[in-house]
Backbone as CSV, one residue per row, in Angstrom:
resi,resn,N_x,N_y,N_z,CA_x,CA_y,CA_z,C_x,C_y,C_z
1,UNK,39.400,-27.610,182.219,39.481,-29.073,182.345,40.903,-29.502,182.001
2,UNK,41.938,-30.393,183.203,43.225,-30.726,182.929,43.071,-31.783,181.115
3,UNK,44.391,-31.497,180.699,44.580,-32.656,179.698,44.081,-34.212,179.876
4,UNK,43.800,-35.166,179.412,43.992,-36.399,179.653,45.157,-36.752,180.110
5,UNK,46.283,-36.429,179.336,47.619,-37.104,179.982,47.792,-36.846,181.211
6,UNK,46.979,-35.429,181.844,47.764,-34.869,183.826,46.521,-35.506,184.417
7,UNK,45.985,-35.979,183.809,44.582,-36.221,184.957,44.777,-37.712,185.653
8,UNK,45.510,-38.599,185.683,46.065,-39.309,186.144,47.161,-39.010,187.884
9,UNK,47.512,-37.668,187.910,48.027,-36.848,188.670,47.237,-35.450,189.289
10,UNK,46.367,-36.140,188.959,44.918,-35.235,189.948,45.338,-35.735,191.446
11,UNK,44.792,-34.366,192.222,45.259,-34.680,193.466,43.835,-34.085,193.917
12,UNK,43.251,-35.061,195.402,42.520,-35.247,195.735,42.527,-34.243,197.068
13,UNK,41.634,-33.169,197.492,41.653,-32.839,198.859,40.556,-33.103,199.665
14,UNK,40.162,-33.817,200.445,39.265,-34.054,201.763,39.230,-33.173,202.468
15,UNK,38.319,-32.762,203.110,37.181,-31.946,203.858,35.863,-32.930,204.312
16,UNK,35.280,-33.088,205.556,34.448,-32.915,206.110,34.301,-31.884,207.062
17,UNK,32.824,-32.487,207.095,31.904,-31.350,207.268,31.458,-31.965,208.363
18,UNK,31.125,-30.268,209.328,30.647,-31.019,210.678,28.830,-31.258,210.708
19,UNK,28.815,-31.186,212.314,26.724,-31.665,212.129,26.451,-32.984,211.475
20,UNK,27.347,-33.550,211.630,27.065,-35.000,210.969,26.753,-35.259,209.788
21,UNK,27.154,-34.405,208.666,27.178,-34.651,207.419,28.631,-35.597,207.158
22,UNK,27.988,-36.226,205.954,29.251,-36.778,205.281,29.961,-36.248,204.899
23,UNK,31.169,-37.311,204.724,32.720,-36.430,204.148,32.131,-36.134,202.567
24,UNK,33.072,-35.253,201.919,33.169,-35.118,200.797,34.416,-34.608,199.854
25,UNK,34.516,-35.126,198.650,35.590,-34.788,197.933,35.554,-33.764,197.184
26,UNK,36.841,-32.667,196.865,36.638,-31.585,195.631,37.841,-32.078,195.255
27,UNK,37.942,-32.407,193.783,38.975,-32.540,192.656,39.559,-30.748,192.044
28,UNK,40.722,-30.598,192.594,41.501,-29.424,192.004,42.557,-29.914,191.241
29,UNK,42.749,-29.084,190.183,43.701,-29.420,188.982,44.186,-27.698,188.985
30,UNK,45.666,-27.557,189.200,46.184,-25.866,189.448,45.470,-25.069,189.690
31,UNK,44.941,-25.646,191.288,44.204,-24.200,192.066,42.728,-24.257,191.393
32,UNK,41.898,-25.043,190.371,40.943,-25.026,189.856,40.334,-26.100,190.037
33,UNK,38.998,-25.529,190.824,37.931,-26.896,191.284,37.093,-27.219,189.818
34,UNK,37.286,-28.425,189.796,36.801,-29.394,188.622,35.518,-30.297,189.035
35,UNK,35.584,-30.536,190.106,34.790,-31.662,190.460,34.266,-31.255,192.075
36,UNK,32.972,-32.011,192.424,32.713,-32.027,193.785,31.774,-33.085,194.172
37,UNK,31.983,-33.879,194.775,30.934,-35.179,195.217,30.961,-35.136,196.938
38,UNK,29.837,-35.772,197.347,29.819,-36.475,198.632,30.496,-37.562,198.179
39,UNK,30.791,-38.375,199.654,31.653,-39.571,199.565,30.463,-40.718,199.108
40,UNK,29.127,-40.520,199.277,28.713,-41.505,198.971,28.205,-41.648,197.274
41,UNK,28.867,-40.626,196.343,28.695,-40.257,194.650,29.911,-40.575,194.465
42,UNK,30.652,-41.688,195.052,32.232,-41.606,194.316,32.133,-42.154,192.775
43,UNK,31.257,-42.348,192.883,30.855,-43.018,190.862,31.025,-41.673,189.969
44,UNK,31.518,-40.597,190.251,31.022,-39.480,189.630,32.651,-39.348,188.714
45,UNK,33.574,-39.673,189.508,35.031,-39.864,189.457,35.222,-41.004,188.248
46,UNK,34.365,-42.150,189.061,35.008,-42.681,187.617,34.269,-42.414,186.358
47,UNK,33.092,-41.768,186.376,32.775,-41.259,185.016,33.480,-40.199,184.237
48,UNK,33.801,-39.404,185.532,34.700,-38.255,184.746,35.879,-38.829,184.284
49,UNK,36.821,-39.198,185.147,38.311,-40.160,184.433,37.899,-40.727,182.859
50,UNK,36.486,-41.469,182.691,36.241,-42.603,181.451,36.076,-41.160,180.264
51,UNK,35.204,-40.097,180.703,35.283,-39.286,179.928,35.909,-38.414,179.186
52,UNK,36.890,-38.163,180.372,38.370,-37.734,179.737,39.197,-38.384,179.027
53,UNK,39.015,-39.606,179.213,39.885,-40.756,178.284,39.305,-40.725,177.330
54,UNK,38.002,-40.736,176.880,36.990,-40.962,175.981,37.286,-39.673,174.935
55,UNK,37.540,-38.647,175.202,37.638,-37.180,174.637,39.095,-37.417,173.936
56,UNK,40.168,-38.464,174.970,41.541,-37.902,174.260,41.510,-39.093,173.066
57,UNK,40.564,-40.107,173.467,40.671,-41.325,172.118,39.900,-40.896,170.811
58,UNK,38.981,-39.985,171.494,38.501,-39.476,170.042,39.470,-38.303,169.307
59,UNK,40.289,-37.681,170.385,41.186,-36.807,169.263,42.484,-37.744,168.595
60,UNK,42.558,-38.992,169.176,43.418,-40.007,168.579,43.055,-40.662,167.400
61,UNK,41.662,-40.757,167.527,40.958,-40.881,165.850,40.700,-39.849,164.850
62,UNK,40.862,-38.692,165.260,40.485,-37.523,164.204,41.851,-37.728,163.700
63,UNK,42.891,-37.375,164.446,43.985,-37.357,163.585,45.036,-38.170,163.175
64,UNK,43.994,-40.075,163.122,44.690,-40.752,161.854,43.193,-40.463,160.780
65,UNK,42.434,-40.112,161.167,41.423,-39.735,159.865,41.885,-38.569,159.157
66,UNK,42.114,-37.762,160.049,43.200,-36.464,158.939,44.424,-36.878,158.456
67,UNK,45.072,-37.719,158.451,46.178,-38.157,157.618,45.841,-39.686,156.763
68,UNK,44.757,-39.812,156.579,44.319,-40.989,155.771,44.745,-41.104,154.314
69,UNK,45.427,-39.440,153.931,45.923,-39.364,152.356,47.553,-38.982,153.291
70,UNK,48.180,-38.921,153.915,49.467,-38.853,154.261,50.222,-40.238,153.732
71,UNK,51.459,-39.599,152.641,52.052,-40.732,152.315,52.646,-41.156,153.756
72,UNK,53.277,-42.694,153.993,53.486,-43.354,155.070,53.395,-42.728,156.193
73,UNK,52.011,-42.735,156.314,51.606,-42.258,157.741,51.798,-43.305,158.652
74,UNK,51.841,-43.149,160.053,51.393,-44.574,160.636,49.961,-44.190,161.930
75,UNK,49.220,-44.704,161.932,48.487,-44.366,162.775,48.919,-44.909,163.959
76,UNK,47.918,-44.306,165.057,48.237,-44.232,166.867,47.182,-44.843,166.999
77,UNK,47.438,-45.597,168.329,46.736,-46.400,168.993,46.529,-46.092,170.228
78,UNK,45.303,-45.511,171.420,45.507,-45.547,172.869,44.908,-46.676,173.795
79,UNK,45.730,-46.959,174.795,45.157,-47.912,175.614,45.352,-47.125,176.926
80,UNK,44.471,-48.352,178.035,44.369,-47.179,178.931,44.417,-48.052,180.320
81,UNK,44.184,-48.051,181.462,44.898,-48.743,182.984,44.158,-47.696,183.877
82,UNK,43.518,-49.291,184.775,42.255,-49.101,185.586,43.121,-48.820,186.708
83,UNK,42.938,-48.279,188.150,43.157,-48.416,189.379,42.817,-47.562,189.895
84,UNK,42.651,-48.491,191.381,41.522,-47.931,192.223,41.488,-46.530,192.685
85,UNK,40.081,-46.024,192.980,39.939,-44.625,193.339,40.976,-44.296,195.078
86,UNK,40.822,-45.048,195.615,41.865,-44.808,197.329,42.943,-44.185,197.109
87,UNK,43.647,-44.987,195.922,44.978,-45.245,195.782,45.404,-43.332,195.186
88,UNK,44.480,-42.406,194.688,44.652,-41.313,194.174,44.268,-40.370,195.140
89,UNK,43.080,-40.880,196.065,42.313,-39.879,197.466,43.374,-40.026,198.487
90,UNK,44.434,-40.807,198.527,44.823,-40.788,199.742,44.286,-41.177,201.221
91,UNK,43.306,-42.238,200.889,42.601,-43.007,201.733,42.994,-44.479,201.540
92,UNK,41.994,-45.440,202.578,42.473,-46.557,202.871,42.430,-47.314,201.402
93,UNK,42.557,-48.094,201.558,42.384,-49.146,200.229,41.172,-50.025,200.892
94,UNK,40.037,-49.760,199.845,38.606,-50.361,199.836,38.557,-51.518,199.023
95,UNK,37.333,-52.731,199.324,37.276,-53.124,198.123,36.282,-53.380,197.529
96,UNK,35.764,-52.059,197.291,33.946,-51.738,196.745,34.552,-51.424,195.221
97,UNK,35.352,-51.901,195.038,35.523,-52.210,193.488,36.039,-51.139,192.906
98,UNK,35.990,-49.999,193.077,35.390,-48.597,192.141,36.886,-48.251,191.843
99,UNK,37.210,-47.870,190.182,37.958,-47.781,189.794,38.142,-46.204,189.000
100,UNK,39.026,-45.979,188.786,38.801,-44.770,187.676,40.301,-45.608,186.405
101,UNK,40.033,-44.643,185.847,40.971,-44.868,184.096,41.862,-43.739,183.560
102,UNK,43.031,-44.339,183.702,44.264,-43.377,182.933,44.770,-43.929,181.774
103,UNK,45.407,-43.076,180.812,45.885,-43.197,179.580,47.408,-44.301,180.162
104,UNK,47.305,-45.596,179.352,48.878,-45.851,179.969,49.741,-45.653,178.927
105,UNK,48.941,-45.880,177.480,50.519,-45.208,176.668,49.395,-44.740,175.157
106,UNK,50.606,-43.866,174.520,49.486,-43.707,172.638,50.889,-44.555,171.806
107,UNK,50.190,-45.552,171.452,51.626,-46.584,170.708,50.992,-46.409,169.470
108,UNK,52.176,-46.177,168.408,52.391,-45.608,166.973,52.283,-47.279,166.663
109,UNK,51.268,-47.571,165.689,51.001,-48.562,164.847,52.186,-48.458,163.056
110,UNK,52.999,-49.298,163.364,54.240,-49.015,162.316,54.058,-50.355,161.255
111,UNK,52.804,-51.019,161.147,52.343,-52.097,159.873,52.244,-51.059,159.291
112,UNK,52.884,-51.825,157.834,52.935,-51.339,156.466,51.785,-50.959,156.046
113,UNK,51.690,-50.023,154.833,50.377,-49.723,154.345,50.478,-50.002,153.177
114,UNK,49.875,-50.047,152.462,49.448,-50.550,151.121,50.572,-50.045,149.804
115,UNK,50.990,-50.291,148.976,51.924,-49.238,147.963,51.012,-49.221,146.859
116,UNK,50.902,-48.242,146.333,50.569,-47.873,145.053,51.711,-47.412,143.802
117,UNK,51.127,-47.722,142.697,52.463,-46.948,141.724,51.616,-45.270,141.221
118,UNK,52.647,-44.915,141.194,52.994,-43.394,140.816,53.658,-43.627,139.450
119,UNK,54.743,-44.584,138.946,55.604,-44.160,137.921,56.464,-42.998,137.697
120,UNK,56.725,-42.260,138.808,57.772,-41.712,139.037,58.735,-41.704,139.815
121,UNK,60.183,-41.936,139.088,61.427,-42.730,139.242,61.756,-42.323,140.668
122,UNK,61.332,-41.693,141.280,62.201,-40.782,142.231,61.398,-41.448,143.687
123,UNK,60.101,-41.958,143.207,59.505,-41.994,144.454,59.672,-43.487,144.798
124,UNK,59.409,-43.401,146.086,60.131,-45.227,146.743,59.239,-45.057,148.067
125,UNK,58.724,-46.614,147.741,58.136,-47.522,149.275,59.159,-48.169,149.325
126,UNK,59.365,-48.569,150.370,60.070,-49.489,151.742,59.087,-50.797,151.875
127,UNK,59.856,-51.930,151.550,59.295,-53.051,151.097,60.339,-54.213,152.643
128,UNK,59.209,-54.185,153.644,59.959,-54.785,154.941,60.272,-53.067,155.827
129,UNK,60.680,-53.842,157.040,60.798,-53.272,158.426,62.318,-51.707,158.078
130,UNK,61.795,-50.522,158.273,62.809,-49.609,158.193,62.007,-48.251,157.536
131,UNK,63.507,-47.365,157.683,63.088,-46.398,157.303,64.126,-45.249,156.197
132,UNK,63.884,-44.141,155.875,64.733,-43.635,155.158,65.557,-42.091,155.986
133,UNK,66.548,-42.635,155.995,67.186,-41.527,156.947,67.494,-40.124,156.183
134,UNK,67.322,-38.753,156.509,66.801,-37.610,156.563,68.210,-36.783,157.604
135,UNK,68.685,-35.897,156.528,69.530,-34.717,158.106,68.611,-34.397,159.103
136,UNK,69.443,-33.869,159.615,68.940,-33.390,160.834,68.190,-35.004,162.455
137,UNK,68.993,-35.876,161.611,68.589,-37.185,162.728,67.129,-37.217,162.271
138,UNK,66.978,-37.121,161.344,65.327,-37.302,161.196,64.774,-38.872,160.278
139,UNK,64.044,-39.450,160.936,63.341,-40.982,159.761,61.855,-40.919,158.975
140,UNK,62.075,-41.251,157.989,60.645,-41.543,157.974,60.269,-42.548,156.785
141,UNK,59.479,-42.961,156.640,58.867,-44.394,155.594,57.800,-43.245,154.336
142,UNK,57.966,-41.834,154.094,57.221,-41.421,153.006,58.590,-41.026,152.193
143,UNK,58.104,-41.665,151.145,59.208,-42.172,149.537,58.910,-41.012,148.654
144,UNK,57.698,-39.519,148.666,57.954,-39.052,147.552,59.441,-37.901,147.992
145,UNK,60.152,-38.401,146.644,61.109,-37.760,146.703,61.429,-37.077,145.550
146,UNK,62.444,-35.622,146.028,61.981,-34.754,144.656,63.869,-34.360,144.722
147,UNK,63.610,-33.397,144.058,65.487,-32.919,143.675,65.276,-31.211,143.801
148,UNK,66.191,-30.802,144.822,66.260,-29.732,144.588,67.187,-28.842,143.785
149,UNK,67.112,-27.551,144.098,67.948,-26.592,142.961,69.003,-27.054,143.004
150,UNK,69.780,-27.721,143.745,71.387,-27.984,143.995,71.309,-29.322,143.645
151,UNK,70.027,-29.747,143.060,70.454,-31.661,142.693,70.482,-32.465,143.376
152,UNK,70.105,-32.178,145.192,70.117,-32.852,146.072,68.786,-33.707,146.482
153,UNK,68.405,-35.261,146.301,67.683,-35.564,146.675,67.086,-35.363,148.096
154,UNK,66.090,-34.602,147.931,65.313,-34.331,149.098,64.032,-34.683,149.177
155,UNK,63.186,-34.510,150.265,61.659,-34.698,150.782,60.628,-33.953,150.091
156,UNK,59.616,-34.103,150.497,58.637,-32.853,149.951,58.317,-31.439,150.705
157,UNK,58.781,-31.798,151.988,59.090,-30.861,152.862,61.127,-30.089,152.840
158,UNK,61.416,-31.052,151.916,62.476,-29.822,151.920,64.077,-30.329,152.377
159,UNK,63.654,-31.449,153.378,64.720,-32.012,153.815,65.631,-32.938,153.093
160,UNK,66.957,-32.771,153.087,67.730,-33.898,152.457,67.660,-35.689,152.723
161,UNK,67.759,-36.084,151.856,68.282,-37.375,151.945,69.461,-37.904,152.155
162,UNK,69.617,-38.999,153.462,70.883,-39.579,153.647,71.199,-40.382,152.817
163,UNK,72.330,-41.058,152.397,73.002,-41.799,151.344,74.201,-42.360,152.995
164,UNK,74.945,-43.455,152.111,75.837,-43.886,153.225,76.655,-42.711,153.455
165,UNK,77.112,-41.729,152.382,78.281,-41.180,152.946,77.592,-39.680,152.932
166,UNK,76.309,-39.556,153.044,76.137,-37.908,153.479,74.828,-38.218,152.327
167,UNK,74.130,-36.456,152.131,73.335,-35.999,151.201,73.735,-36.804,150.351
168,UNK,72.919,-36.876,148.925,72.898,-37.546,147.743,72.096,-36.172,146.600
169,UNK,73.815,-36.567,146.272,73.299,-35.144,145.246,73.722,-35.542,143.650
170,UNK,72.340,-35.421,142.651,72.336,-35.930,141.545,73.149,-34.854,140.408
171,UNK,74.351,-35.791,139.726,74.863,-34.645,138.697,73.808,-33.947,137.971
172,UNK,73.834,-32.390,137.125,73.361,-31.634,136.415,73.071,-32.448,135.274
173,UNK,71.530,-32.077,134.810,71.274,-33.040,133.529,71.346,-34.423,133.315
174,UNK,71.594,-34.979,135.272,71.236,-36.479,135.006,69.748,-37.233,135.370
175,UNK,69.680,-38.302,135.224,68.785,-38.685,135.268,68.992,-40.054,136.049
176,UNK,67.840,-39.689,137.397,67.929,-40.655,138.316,67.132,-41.814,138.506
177,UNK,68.004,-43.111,138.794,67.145,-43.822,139.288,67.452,-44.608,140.500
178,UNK,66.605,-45.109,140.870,67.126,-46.123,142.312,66.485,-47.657,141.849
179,UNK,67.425,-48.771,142.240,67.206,-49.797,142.069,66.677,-50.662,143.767
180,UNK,66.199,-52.014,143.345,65.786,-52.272,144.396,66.546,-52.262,145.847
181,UNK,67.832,-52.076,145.850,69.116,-52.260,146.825,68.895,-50.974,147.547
182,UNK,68.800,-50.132,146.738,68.743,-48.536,147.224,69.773,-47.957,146.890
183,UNK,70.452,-48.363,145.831,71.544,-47.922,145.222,70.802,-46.464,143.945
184,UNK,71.533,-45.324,144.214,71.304,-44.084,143.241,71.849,-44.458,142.319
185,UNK,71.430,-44.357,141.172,72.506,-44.094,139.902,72.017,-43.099,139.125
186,UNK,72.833,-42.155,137.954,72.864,-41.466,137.547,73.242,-41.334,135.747
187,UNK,72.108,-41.788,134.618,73.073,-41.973,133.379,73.811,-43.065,133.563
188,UNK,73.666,-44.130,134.099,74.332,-45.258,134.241,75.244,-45.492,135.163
189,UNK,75.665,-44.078,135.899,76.783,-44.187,136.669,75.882,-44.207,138.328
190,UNK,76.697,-45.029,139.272,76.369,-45.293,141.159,76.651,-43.877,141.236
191,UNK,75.917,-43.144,142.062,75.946,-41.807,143.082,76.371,-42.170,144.548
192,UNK,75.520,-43.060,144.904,75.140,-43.217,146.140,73.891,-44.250,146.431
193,UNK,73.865,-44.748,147.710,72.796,-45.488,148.061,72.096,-45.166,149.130
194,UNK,70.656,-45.306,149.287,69.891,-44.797,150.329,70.243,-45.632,151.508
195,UNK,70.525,-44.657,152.468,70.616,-45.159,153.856,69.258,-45.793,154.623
196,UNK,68.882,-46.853,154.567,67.791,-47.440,155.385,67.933,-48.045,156.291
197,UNK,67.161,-47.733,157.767,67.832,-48.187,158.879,66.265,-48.316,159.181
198,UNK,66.737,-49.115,161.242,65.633,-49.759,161.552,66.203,-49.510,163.247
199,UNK,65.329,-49.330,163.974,65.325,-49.506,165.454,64.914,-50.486,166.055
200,UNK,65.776,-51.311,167.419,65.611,-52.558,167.727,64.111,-52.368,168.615
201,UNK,64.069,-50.744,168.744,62.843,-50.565,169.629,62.144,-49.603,169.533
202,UNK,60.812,-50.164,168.753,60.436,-48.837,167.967,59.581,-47.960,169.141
203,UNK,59.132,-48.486,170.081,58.691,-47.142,170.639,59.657,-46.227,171.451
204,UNK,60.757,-46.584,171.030,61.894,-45.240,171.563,61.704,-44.104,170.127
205,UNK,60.737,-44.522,168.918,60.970,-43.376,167.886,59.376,-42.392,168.933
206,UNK,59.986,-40.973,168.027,58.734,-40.136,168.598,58.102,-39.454,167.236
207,UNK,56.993,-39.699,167.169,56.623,-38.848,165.638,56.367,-37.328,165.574
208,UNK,56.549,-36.816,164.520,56.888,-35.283,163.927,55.935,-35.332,163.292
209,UNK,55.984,-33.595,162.840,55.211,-33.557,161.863,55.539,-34.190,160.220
210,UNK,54.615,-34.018,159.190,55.083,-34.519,157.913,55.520,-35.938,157.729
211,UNK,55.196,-36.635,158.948,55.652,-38.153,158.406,57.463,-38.727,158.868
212,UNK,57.846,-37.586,159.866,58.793,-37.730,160.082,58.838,-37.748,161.683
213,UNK,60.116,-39.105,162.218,60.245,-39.238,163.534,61.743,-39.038,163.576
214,UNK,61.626,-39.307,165.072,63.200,-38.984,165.706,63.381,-39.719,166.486
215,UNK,64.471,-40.270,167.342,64.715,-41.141,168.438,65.786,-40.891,169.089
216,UNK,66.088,-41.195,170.371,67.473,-40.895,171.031,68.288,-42.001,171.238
217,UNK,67.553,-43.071,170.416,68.214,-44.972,170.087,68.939,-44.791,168.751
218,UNK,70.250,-45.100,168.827,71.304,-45.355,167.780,70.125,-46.726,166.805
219,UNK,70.181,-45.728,165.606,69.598,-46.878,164.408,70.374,-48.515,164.390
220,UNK,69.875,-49.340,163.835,70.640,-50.866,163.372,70.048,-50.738,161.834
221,UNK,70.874,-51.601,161.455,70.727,-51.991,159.919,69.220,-52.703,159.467
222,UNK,68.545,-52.375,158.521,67.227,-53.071,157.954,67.654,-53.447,156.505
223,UNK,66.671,-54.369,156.818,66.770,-55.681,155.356,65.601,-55.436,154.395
224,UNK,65.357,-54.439,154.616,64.051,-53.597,153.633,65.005,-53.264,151.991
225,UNK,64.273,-53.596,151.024,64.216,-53.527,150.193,63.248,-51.983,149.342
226,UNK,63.595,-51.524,148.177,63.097,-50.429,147.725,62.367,-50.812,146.811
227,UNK,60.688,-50.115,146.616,60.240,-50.572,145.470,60.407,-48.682,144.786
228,UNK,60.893,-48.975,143.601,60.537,-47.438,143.170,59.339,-47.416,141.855
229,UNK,59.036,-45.683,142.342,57.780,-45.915,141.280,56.646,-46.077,142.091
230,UNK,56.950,-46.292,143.111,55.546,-46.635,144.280,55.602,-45.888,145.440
231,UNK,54.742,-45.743,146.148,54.402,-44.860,147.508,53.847,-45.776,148.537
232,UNK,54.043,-45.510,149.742,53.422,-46.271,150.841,52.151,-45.370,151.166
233,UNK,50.906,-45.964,151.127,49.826,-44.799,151.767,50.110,-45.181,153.116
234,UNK,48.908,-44.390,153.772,48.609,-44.685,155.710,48.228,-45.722,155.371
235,UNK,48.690,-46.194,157.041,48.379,-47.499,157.649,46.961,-47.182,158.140
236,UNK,45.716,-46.217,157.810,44.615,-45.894,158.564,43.804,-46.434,157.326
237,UNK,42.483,-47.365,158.064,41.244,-47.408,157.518,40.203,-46.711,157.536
238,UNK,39.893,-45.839,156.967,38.962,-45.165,157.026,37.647,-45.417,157.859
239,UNK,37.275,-46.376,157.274,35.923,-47.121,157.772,35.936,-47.561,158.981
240,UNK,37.346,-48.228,159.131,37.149,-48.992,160.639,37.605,-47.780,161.515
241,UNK,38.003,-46.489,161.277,38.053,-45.837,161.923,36.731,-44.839,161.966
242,UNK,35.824,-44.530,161.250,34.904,-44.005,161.651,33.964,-44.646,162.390
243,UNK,34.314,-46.189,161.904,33.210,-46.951,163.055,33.717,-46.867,164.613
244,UNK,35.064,-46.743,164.654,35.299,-46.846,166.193,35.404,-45.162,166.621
245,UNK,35.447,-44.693,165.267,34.521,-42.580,166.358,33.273,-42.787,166.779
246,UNK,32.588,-43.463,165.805,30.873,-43.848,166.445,30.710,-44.216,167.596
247,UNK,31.224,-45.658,167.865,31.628,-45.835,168.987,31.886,-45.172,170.142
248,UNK,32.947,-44.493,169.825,33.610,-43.664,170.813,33.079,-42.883,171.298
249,UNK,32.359,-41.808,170.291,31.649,-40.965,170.268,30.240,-41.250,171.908
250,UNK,29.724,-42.286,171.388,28.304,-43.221,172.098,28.857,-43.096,173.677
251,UNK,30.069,-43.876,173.794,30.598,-43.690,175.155,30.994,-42.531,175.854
252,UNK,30.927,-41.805,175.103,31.593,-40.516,175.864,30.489,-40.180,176.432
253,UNK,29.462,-40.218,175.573,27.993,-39.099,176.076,27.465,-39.587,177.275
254,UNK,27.641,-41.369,177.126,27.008,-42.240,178.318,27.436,-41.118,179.155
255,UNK,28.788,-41.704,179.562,29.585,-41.150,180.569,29.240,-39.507,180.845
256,UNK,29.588,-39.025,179.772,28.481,-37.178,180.102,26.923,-37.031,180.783
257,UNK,25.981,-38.218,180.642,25.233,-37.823,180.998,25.387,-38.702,182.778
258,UNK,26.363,-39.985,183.088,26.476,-40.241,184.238,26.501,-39.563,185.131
259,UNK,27.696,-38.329,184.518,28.137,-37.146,185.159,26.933,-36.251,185.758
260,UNK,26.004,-35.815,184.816,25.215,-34.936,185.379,23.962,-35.748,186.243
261,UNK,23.358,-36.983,185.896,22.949,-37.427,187.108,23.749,-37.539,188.305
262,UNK,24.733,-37.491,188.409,25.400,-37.940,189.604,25.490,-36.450,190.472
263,UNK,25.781,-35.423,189.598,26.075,-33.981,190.165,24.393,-33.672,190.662
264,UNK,23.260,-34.253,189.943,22.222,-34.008,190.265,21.795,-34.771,191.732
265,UNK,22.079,-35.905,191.926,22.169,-36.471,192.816,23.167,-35.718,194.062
266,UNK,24.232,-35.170,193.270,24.749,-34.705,194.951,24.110,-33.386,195.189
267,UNK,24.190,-32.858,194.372,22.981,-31.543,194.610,21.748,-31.624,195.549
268,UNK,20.957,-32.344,195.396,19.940,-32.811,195.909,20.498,-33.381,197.257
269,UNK,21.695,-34.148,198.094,22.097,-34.622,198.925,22.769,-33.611,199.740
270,UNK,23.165,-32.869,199.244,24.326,-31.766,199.759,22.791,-30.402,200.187
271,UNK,21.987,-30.253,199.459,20.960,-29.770,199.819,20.087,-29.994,201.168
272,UNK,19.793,-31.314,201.232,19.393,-31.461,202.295,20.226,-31.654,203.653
273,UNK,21.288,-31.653,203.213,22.022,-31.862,204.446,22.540,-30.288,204.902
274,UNK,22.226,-29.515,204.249,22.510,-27.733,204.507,21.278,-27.317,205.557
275,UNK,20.417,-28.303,205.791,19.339,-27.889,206.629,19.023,-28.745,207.490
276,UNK,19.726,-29.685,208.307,20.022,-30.366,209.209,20.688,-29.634,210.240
């Protein structure tokens, strides 16, 4: 069975059949028959399209439910875009209504999530629109931050922290804090300040693993403020997300069992017309 995302680029081949049977369609996806209807089961299409959509929205909910303890997670959102079955068969344009359903985009939900305190100096939510810049061109909005062997404020995964003028690396035996500006200090003395930036367009960012994105859009300046001592959780509700797997869940099966009446139905049609 193609992905959700290629099934939008399903390509349709026609065949009729002689003896006066009806035309009929087979759906191939790389050389592999997926589907087969008479022309008069084209409902079978759009159940399968709803089902495949239905399968990729439920793996869009498992995994903001698996990051529901991810510091600043952001959860995904899918929506999806009707049009007509002709327009993919390579036939006329009808207007018996019948539609099928493609994914039109998965948009990263980037509202804030809740902060909690930790009480440890090191860790920081992002208070307003932005993020905390990371080598390697990397962003992200999760604040626990730790120090490695070399004193360099880094991630929990390992990666450094940007400062305006590079890494931010804490003297030996000091003791750090960050104020609300995002200014480092050290024993009383400025280190450095956290670089926090913001994109004029956030769906040019692409998300990573660990809470970290990337973009091929030059950052702009953000007016985000640091709370330290606090963490951003996910932007995911638990609840309202298991209610919309329930959901989800309900529709898919509809649609699964459309499917097999409909295959039962052409079975039974394609049958009798083998003995004509």
């Amino acid at each position: 069975m193609p992905s959700p995302e290629s099934f939008s680029s399903l390509k349709l081949r026609l065949s009729v059949f002689t003896r006066g049977k009806p035309p009929s369609f087979t759906v191939f996806h790389d050389g592999i028959k997926i589907a087969f209807i008479t022309a008069m089961y084209k409902g079978i299409y759009i159940a399968l399209s709803g089902s495949i959509q239905k399968q990729n929205q439920i793996d869009t909910i498992t995994h903001n439910v698996a990051n529901v303890s991810t510091i600043g997670f952001k959860k995904s959102r899918i929506s999806f875009h009707e049009h007509m079955i002709s327009r993919i068969s390579g036939m006329a344009d009808s207007d018996d209504g019948k539609s099928m359903t493609h994914i039109t985009e998965i948009r990263t939900d980037y509202s804030p999530g809740a902060h909690f305190t930790t009480g440890n100096p090191l860790d920081v939510a992002l208070v307003g629109n932005g993020f905390l810049s990371l080598e390697g061109d990397r962003y992200t909005r999760s604040g626990a931050l730790l120090l490695d062997r070399e004193g360099y404020l880094v991630t929990t995964t390992g990666r450094r922290v940007l400062g305006a003028a590079g890494p931010i690396q804490i003297p030996p035996d000091g003791k750090p804090l960050i104020s609300p500006d995002g200014q480092v200090s050290s024993n009383g003395v400025v280190i450095g300040a956290l670089r926090i930036v913001d994109f004029a367009d956030t769906t040019s960012l692409v998300a990573l693993s660990n809470g970290e994105f990337r973009s091929a859009d030059a950052p702009i300046a953000s007016n985000a403020s640091v709370a330290a001592g606090y963490l951003e959780a996910a932007n995911v509700e638990a609840v309202k997300e298991m209610v919309e797997m329930i959901n989800t869940v309900r529709e898919f099966e509809i649609y699964q069992k459309a499917i097999r009446i409909f295959d039962d139905a052409a079975s039974r049609v394609n049958s009798e017309m083998a003995k004509v």
